[in-house]
C-alpha positions in Angstrom: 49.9 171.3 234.4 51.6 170.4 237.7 55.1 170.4 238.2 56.9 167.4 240.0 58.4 168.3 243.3 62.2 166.9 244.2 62.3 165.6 247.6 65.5 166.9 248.5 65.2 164.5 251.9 66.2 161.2 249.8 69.0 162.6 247.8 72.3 160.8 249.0 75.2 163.4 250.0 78.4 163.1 249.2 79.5 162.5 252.8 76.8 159.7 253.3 78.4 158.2 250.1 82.1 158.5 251.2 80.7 157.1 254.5 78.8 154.3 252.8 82.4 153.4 250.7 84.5 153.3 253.5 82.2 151.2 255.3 81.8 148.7 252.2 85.9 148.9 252.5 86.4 147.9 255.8 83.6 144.9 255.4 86.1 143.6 252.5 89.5 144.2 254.3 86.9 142.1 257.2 86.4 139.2 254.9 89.9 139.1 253.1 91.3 138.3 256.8 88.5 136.0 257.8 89.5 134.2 255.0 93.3 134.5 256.0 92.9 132.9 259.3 90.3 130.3 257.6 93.3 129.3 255.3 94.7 127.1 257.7 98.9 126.3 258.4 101.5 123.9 258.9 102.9 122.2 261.7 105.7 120.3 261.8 104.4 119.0 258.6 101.0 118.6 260.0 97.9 120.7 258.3 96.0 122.1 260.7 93.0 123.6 260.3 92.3 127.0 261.5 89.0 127.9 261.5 86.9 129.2 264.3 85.4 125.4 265.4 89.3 124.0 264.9 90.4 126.9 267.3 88.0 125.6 270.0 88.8 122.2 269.8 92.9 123.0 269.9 92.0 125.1 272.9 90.4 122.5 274.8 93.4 120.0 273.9 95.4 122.5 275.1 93.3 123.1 278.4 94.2 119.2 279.1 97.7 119.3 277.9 98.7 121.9 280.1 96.4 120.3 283.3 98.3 117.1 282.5 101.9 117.0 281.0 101.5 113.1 279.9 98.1 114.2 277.8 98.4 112.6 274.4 95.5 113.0 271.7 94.7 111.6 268.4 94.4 114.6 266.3 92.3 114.6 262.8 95.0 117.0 260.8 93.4 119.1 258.1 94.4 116.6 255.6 91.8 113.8 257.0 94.0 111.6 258.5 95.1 111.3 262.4 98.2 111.3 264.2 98.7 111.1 267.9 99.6 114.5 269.7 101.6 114.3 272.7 100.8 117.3 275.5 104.3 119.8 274.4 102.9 119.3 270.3 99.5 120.0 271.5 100.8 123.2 272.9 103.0 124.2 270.4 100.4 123.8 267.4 98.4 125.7 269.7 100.9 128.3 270.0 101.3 128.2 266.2 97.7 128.7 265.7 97.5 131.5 267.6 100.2 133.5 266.0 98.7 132.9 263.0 95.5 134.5 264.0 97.2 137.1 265.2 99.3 137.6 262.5 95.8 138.2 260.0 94.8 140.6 262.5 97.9 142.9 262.7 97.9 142.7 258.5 94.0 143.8 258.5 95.1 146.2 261.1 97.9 147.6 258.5 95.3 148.0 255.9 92.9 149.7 257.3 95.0 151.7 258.4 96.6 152.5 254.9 92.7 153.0 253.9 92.3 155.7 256.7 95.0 157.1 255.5 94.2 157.8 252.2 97.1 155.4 251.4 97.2 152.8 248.4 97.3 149.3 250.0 97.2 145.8 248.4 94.4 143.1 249.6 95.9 140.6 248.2 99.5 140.7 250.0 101.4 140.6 253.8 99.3 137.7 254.6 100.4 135.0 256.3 100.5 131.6 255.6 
């Protein structure tokens, strides 16, 4: 009769489990903004998008609006259809853009921080947009 053997190497301790929760936490807190900034805003009554390939293209608008004050672009808003830009609106839904980025960042900041903390937190509010 033989007797089976625990391998004590694979058993999961509690502070690689806590580990491995926080972790699958902070890729959640991660996603919930990437979908914040994804979300897009408005501008003057224009949707704009604000994804990461919408950034870059608003950035290189902006490049040209600020190397040439009488820049003027047509711009595909996030609704489909185009309206013409002039360099100071190129700027500002640049401007706009940017704050709103930042804005998802500072709330995931908050969170994670209420999560370090031990602190209850809701996912699902303090976003902007």
């Amino acid at each position: 009769m033989s007797r089976a053997m625990i391998d004590w190497s694979k058993t999961i301790t509690p502070e690689a489990r806590a580990a491995a929760s926080k972790a699958l936490a902070r890729e959640v807190i991660r996603l919930r903004r990437d979908a914040a900034i994804n979300a897009g805003i408005v501008v003057g009554g224009l949707p704009i998008g604000t994804d990461d390939v919408t950034q870059t293209r608003i950035m290189g608008a902006t490049v040209s609006a600020m190397l040439d004050p009488g820049y003027s672009v047509a711009w595909k808003a996030a609704s489909g259809g185009f309206v013409t830009l002039t360099a100071q609106q190129v700027i500002a839904v640049a401007q706009a853009v940017r704050a709103h980025v930042q804005a998802c960042f500072d709330r995931e900041a908050e969170i994670l921080a209420a999560h370090d903390a031990g602190q209850a937190y809701d996912l699902e509010v303090g976003w902007p947009g």
